[in-house]
N, C-alpha and C positions, 0 to 999 in steps of 0.2 A: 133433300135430306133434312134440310131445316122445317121443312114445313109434315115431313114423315115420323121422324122420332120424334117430338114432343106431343103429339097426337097418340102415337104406339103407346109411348110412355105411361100417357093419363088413363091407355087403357087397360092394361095391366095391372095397374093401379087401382080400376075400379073393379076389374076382378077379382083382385088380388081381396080388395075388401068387403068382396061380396060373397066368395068362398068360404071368408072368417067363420060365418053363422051356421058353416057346414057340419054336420058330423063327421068326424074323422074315422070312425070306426073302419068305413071300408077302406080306409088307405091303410091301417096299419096289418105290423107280420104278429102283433102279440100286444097282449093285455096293457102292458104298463104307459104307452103313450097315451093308450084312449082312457086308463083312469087316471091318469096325475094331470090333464090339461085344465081343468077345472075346477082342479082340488080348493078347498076354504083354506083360509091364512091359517097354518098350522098344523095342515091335516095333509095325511101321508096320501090319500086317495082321496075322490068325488063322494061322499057318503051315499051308502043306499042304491045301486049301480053294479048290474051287472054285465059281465062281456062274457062272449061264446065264440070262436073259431073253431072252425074244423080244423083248418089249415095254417097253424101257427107252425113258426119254425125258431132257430135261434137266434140269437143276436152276434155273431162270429159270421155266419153265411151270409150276413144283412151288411155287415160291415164291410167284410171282403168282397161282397158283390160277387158271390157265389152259387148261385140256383143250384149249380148240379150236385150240391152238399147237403142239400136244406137235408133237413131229418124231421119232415110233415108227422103235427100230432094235434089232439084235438085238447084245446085251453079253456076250462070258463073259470072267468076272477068273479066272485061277491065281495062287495062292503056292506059293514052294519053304517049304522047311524055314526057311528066317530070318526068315519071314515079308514077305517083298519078293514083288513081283508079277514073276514071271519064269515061264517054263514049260523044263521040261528044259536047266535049265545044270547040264553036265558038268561035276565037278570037276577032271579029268583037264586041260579046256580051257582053254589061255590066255584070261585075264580080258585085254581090251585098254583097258577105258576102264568107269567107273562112274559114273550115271546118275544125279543127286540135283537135288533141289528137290522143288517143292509137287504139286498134282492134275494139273496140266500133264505132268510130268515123269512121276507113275504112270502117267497114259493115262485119267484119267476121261471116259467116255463112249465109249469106242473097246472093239474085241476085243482080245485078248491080240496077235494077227498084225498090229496097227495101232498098237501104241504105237510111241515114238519110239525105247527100246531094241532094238525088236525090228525094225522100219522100216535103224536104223543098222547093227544084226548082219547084216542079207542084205545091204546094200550095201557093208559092208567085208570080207565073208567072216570074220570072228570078232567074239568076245561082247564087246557092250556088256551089260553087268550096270545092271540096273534097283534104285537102291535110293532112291525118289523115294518121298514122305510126307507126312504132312498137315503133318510138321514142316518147315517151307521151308528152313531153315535149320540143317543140321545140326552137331553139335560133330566138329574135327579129327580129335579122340577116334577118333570112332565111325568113321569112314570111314578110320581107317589102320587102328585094328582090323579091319572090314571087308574091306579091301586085305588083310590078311595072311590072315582067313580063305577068301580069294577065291586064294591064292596070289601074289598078283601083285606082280611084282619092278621097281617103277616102275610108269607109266602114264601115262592121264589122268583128271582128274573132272572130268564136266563140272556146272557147277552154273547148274541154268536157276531165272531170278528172272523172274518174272512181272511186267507192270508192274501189274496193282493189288493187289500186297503190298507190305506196312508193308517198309521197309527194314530189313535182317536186322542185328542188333549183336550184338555179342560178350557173349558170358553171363557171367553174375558168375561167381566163386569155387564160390561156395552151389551155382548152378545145374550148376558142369563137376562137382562132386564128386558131386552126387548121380546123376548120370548114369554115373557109374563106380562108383557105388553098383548101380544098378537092371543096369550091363553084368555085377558079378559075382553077380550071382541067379541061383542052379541055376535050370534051363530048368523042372523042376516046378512049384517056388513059382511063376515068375513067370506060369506060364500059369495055376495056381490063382487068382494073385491077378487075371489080367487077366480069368478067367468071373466071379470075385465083384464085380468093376469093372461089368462087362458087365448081370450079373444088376441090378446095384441103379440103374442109370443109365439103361437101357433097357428103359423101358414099352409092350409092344404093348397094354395097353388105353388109352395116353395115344395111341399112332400111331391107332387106330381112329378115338378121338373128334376126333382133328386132323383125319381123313379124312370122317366125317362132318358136322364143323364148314364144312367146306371144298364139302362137296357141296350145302349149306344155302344158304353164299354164293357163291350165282351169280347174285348181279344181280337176280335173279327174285323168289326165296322171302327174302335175305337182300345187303345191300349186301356185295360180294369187299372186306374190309375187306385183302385180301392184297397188294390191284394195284398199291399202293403201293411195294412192295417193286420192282419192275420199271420199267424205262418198254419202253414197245412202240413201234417206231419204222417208217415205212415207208420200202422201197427205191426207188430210183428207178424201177425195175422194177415197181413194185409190191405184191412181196412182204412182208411183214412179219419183225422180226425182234426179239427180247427183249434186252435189257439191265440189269443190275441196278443200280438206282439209284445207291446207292453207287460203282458203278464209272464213274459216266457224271459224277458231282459230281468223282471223283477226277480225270477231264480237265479239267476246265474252273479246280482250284484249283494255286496254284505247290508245288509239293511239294520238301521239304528233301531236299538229296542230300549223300550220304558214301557212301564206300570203305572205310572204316575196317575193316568185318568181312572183307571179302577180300582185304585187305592182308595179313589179320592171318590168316587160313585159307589162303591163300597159301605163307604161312612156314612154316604150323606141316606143311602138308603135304607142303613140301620135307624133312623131317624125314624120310619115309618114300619121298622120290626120287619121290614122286609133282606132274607137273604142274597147276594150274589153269586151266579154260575158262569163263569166266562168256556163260552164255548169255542174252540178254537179250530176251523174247517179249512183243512188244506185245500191249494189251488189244486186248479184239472192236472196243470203241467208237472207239478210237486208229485201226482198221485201217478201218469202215467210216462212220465220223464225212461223211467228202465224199460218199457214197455216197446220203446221209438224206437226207429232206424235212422243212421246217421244225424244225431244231435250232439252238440258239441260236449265235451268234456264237462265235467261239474269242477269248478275249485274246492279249496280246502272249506270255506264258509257257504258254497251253495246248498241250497231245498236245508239248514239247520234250522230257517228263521224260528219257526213254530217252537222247534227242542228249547230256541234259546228263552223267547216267550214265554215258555209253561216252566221252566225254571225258576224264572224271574217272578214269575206271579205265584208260584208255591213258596219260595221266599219270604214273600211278602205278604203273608195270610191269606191270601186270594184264592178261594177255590174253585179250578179248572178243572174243564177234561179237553185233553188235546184229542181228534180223531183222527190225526195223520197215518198213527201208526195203524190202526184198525183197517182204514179206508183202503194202504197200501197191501195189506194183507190180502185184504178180503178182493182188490181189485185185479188181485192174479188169480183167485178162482173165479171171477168171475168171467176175464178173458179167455181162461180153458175153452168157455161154453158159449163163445162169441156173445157177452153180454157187457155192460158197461154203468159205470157207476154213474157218469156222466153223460150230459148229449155231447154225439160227436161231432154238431154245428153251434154248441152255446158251452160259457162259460159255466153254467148252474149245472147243481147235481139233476138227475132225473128222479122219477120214484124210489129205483131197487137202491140211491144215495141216500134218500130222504128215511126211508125205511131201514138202513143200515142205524144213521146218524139217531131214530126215535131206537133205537132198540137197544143202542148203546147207551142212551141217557139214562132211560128208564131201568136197564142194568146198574149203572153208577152210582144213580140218583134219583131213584124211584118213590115215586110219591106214595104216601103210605098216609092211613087213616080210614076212618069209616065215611069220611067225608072229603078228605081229601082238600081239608079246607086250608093249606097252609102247615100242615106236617109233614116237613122232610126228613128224612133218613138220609143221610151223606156216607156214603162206604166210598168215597174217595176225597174227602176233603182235601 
């Protein structure tokens, strides 16, 4: 044994760092692993890069270790040059409105022609700029910088908060300087630094064993120590639908609300004559919680968060559109027709979501102009 494992070990080892150099593309179920492994210091995605699956599924069945859920569709992500998920934005073109928040806001699980920027550019006739990332929350900073290298002279940002994100606060000192640190890095270092990032964090010989750890526990050969992570829920219909645990606890506990960060993003973005739209996107669970068979009771403060939220931020001059209520509407006629606003393997809306959510904006707060350069019309301030 002494003279067996440290021989195994070193070999391992030298796979393990000769895998590094690999593409991960075929190991993964969806877009966003194989764009963020590489990304530049600063940058939400690898710029200039595109991905295409046939066979993408969601991130609920991946987690749960669920094959016989997956809901198979076909995904291709583009980045431009900034590394944002957008396909052929002319610079020539008036920027009318810029696109920020979490994986909702980039379009995880959808095509490029089905996110919510691209969804809102055909029905306004000009660009809504996609600049949404794993960071929910972005600094002032970055997004008038952005605006300026977008040319845009005013506008609007819409900033969509998901409800099962931590509520967004304002970043220390530390945090705004270094970010003005990592925005004035020549574009070489920071893409050097983002493959060396890339190279040492992500292991396809750890993704394999994960994938064969996972094909072991299937109940069969091995307890799915995964299923945990998930609850599986049925529809009244019948159908079955995944939810992630966490997000399904997050209903049912009273959750602390403030305004304070876009109060405060608000201001800083009148700075740059740029308006704020806080878009507020209920959970799966919030939307199809009455929908369920045998789920626990709601208390007096569950599925309010959002009501309390969009109270707080009308308040406070902030102008919102919540679409809990639309979403729940509209997601009982959709299940009449065995259709779903959401995937029923992933936390993200699917298109007929995406397409609800642009139709609604565009109703509230439709861009208006011959150019569309930065004129809004607000009918629900």
């Amino acid at each position: 044994m002494g003279y067996l494992i440290p021989r195994l070990l070193l070999v391992v080892c030298l796979v393990d760092a000769s895998l590094r150099f690999m593409s991960i593309e075929p190991l993964t179920f969806r877009a966003w692993e194989a764009m963020t492994r590489y990304r530049p210091l600063g940058a939400a995605f690898e710029p200039d890069r595109h991905y295409s699956n046939e066979r993408a599924y969601g991130d609920s069945a991946a987690m749960g270790n669920l094959p016989a859920l997956r809901q198979y569709r076909r995904e291709t992500f583009t980045t431009d040059a900034l590394g944002f998920r957008n396909v052929a934005v002319r610079r020539s073109e008036p920027v009318a409105a810029i696109l920020i928040g979490d994986s909702f806001a980039v379009g995880s699980g959808v095509s490029d022609e089905e996110t919510l920027s691209s969804r809102l550019t055909r029905l306004a006739g000009c660009t809504v700029y996609n600049a949404g990332s794993e960071h929910p929350s972005p600094d002032p900073d970055q997004v008038r910088a952005l605006a300026r290298n977008l040319n845009m002279r005013g506008g609007l940002i819409i900033h969509l908060y998901s409800e099962d994100r931590e509520l967004p606060a304002i970043p220390s000192t530390w945090r705004r300087e270094m970010k003005r640190v990592l925005a004035r890095t020549p574009g070489r270092v920071g893409g050097l630094a983002g493959r060396a990032r890339g190279l040492v964090t992500v292991s396809p010989l750890r993704i394999l064993s994960e994938r064969a750890m996972k094909a072991l526990a299937n109940d069969r050969i091995l307890p799915n120590r995964y299923a945990d992570n998930v609850v599986s829920a049925s529809v009244s219909n019948g159908d079955s639908m995944l939810f992630l645990a966490s997000r399904v606890d997050n209903f049912y506990r009273k959750r602390e609300m403030s305004v304070e960060y876009w109060t405060w993003l608000r201001d800083e973005l009148r700075k740059e004559r740029l308006d704020l739209l806080v878009l507020l996107v209920p959970g799966k669970y919030t939307v199809y919680r009455r929908f369920l068979v045998n789920q626990r009771p709601a208390g007096d403060m569950a599925g309010d968060y959002l009501d309390r939220l969009e109270h707080g931020l009308r308040a406070a001059g902030v102008p919102v559109l919540n679409l809990a209520s639309i979403f729940s509407a509209r997601a009982a006629d959709y299940l009449a027709r065995g259709e779903y606003l959401y995937w029923s393997d992933d936390i993200h809306w699917n298109a007929r979501g995406i397409d609800l959510a642009a139709a609604t904006i565009q109703e509230e707060w439709p861009l208006a102009g011959a150019s569309c350069g930065g004129s809004i019309t607000a009918q629900n301030p």
